[in-house]
Structures are given as C-alpha cells and as structure tokens.
N, C-alpha and C positions, 0 to 999 in steps of 0.2 A: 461293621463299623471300623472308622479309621481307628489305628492304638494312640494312646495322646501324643507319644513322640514322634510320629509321620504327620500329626495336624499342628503340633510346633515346630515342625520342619517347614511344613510352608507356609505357614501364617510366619515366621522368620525370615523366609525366601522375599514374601509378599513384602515384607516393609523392609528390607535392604534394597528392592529393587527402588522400590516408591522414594527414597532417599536418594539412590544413585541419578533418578528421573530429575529429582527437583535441584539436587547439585550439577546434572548436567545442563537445563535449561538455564537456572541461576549464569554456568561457567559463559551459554551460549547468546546468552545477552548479555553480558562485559564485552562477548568480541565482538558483537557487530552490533550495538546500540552505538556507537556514533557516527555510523553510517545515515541514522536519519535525520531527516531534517523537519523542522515545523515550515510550512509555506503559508506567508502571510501576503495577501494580493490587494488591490483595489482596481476599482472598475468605476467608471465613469455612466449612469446612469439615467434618462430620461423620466422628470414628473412634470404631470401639468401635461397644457394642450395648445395649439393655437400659441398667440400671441405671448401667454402667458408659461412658455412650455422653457425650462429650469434643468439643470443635470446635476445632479446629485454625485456623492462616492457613497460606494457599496465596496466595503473591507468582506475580505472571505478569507479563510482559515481550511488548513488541510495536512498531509503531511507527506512527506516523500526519501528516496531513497538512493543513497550516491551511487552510482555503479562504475567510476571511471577515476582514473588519477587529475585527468583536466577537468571535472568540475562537471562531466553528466547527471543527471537527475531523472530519477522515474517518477512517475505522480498519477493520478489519473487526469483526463482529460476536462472533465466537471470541477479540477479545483482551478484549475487557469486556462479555461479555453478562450473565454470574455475578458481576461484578467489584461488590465496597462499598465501594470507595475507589481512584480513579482519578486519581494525579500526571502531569502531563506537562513535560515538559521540554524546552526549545528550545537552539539551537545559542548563544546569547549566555547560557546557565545558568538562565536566567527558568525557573521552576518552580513552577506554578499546581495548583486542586485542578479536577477537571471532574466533571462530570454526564453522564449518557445522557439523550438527546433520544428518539432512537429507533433501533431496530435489528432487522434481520432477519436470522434465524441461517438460512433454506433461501437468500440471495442472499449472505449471509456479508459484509454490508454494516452500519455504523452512524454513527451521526451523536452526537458529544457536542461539548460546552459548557462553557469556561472559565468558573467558577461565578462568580468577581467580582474587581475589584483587573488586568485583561489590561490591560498598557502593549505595543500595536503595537513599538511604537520604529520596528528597522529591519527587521524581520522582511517575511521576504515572504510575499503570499497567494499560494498556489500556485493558476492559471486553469484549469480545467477544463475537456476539451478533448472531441470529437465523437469515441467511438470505434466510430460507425456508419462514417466513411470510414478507418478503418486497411486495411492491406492485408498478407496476409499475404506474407512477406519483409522488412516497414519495420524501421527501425530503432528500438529502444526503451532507456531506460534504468530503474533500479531502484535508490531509494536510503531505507534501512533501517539496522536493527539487528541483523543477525543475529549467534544467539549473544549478543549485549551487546554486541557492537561495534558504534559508535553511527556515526554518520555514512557509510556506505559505500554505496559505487557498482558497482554491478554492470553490465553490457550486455549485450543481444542482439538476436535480433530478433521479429517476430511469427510464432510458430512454426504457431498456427490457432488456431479460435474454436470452442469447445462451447455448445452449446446444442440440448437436447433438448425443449425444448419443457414443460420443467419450469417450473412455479408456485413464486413464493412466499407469503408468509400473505395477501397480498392481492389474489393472485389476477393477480400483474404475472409478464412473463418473467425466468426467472433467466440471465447469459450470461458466459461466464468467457471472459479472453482468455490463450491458450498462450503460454510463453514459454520460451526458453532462456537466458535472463538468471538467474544463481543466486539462488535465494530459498530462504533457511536460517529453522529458528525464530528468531523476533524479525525477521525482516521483515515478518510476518503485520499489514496495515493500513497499510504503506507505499505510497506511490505507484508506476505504473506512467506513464514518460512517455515522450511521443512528442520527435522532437528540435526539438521548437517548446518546450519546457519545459511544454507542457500536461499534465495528470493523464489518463490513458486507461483506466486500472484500477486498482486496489488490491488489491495482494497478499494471496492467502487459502490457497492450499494446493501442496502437492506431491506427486504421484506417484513415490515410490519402492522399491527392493527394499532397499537399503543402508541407508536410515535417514538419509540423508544428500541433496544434490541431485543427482539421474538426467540433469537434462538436460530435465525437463518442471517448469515450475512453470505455476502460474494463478494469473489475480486476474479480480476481480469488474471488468465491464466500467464506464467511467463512464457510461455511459447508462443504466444500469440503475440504478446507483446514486444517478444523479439522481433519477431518476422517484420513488421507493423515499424517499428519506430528505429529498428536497427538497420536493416535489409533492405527495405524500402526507401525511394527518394524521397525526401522530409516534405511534408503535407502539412498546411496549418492556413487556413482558410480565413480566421480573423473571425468571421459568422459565430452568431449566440444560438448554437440549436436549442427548442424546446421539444 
C-alpha cells in the first residue's frame, strides 16, 4: 500500500495539473477566438414544376477561420459551395461581404476571400499547424457556431484518423481527423486545434443515430487542406454536389 503522503502527493500533482490544463486552454482561446468567424450565406432555390416552378432563398449558417492578414478564410466546402451571397462576421461585429476562391466538396474543404474595405485591427490570424504529427489520444479543441450559438468552445481529444485512400477532383488525398470534441450544425468550417492554438482540421461532419452529436465528429485534416486550397490552382465549379 501506498503511505498517505505519496497518495497526497499525486492526487496534489493530479489537480495542479488539471488547473494549469483549464488555465491554459482558458489563455488559448482569448488568443485565437477572434480569428473566427460565423458565415451566414443565401442561395437561391428552385420549388414547384412546370409552368408553376418559383425560387425561393435558403439562408445557411456555418462557421470559419481567418488564416491571412488580407482577408483569407477556411470553411468547409458544404457551408458555401451553392451559396450567392456570403457575409461573415468576426468577434469585434466587423461584417464583410466574401467570395469563393476555391473549393472541394469530396475533401469538404474551401478557401474564400474578403471581397474589399478588411480592416485587420486586432483580429488574429489563426497559424496553421502540421496534422501529419498529431497523435491519436492529443488533446484538441473546437470553436464554432453550433446551432447559432456563436463563439463556443468544445474539447477533446484525437479520437483517429480516416483515410481510405479516397481522391479528390484533383486527384490529392482526402483525410479527415476523429474527434470527440462536440460538433453540432453550425460548426461545419470551424477550426480543429491542437493546444499550440494551431488550426489541425476544420470541422465537416458527424456520424450520428440521434440527429444529434454521438461522440464521433470529423473535420478535414489541415494538410490536406493546404495542399487542396493553397498549392493548387483555385477550383470552384459553381455545381451543388449531392
């Protein structure tokens, strides 16, 4: 048996650490929560048939992440691939109009563009980080819109990495990284970070029975979505894949 001073020595250990963990994430969202943005879209719609056939708008919700001093934006491809008008909106209210640069709906990755009139200020760019050395078990965090609630912070860790050896339209790997950190609609384009504040993925889907979050979410790795939206010549097709 332990003596009770070596089992108050780490149960002491245990909760200094657990303090330093929640003071550090605490610190690491002040520095790079205003890097995100809420992305609010509309898309012009067909109902009806025939003679009788009508277009509707279809408002969509998502959420995305600055990476550039001129006004770049990550997101995923599903929140503005269809989208004709693309507002984004930052933590200081700033509310610009953007463009698509390019986007890939099989890695579920896109790249748009603050169209004109982006004052930095004090906004941060969010660094995008290597998620060739993530390790499954790391710690990670997830900060989004989900629902419409704007600024939130989820946790957890890396729960594994898919990748089937599946293409996208140019012929690059697609690679999603697992997570149990909760990602609800309207997370879809936000950042996945490692606890350096670096960007590791961006949130794209959920596996669920409930409709709800299970416990598995995925986002698109950021090495893939370098490759894809940095490296490559801008792609963006205008098409609504289903």
């Amino acid at each position: 048996m332990y003596p009770m001073k070596k089992i108050a020595t780490i149960l002491f250990t245990i909760l200094i650490s657990s303090i330093s963990y929640a003071q550090s994430l605490s610190e690491l969202y002040k520095k790079v929560n205003s890097s995100i943005v809420v992305i609010q879209t509309s898309s012009n719609v067909s109902i009806g048939q025939g003679d009788k056939k009508k277009v509707s708008t279809k408002e969509g919700l998502g959420s995305g992440v600055l990476i550039s001093e001129d006004g770049l934006i990550w997101t995923a491809s599903h929140v503005v691939h269809s989208a004709e008008k693309i507002n984004v909106k930052f933590t200081d209210g700033d509310i610009y109009e953007a463009k698509i640069l390019s986007t890939s709906p099989s890695a579920d990755v896109a790249l748009i563009k603050i169209t004109s009139g982006f004052n930095l200020k004090n906004k941060h760019i969010a660094k995008i980080g290597n998620s060739d050395t993530i390790q499954i078990g790391e710690d990670i965090f997830v900060i989004g819109s989900p629902l419409g609630v704007e600024q939130t912070l989820t946790r957890g860790i890396v729960s594994g990495k898919m990748s089937h050896g599946n293409l996208n339209e140019d012929l690059l790997p697609v690679e999603f990284i697992q997570t149990d950190a909760a990602i609800n609609p309207g997370n879809s384009g936000g950042p996945l970070f490692n606890m350096k504040g670096e960007v590791i993925g961006i949130a794209s889907f959920i596996m669920s029975k409930s409709g709800g979050f299970d416990g598995l979410g995925f986002g698109a790795s950021s090495n893939v979505a370098s490759k894809i939206l940095m490296t490559q010549k801008n792609r963006w097709s205008g098409m609504e894949y289903v």
